[in-house]
C-alpha positions as CSV (number, residue, x, y, z in Angstrom):
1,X,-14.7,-14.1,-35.3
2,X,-17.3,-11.6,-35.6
3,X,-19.6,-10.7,-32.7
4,X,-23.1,-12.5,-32.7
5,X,-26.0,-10.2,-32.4
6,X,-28.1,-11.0,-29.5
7,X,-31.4,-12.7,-30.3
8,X,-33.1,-12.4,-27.4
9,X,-33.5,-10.7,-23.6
10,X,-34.6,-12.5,-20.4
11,X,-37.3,-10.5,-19.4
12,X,-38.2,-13.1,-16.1
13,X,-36.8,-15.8,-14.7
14,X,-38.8,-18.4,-12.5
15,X,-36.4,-20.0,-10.2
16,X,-38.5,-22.7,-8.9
17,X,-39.3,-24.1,-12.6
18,X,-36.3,-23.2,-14.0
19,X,-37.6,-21.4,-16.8
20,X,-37.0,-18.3,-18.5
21,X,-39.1,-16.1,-20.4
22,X,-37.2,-14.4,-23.4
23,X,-38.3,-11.6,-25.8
24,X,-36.8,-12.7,-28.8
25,X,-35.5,-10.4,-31.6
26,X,-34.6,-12.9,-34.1
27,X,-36.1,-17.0,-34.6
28,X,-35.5,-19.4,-32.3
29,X,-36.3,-22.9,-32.3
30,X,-36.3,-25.9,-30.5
31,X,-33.1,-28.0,-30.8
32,X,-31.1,-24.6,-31.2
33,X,-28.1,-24.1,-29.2
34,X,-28.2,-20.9,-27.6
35,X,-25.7,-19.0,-25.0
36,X,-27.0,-17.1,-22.3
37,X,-24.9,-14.4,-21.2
38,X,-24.9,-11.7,-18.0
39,X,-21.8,-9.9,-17.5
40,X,-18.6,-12.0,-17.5
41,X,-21.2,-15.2,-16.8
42,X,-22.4,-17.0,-19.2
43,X,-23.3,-21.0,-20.4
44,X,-24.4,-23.1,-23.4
45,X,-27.8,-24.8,-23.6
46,X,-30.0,-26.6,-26.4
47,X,-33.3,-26.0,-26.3
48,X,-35.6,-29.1,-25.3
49,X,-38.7,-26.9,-25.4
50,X,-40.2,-23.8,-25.6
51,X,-43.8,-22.4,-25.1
52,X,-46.1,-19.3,-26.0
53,X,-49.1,-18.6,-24.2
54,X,-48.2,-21.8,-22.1
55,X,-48.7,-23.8,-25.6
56,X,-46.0,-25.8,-26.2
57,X,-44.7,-24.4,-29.9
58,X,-41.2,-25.8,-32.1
59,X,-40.1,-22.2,-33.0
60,X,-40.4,-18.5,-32.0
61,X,-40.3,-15.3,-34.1
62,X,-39.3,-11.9,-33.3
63,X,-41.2,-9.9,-30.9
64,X,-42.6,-13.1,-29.0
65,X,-42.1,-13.5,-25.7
66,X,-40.8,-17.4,-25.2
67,X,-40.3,-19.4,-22.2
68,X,-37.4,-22.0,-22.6
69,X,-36.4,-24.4,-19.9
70,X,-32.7,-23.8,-19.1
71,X,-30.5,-26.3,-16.8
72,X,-28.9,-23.0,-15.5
73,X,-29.9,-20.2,-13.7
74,X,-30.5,-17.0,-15.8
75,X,-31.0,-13.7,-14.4
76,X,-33.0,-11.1,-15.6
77,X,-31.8,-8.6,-18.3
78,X,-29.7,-11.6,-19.6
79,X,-28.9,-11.6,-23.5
80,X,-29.6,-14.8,-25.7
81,X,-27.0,-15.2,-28.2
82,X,-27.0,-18.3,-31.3
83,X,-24.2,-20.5,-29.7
């Protein structure tokens, strides 16, 4: 299986809403199953929703800065791959 190219980068994480905020180099949208990885961690999520700007939007582009709502915590520097 070839290697997915990463579509995105946490750039924050806010712990207390759960949410991460992730530049994206590639589409994303909502109902996409992404997996977030950091080192030898990483999990599975779909995406229930995602905002720009704090507006609730159903897809990003590249070079947008997104925040998703992820059941897991993410660190920073994490890489979003298509699941």
């Amino acid at each position: 299986m070839a290697k997915s190219k990463p579509i995105g980068k946490i750039t924050h994480w806010y712990d207390k809403i759960g949410v991460a905020v992730v530049k994206l180099g590639g589409s994303l949208k909502v109902g996409d199953s992404i997996k977030v990885k950091h080192g030898d961690d990483e999990f599975e999520e779909t995406i229930d929703s995602m905002q720009l700007n704090h507006e609730s939007i159903k897809s990003g582009k590249k070079g947008q800065e997104v925040a998703i709502k992820l059941s897991h915590q993410a660190k920073e520097n994490s890489e979003v791959y298509p699941a």
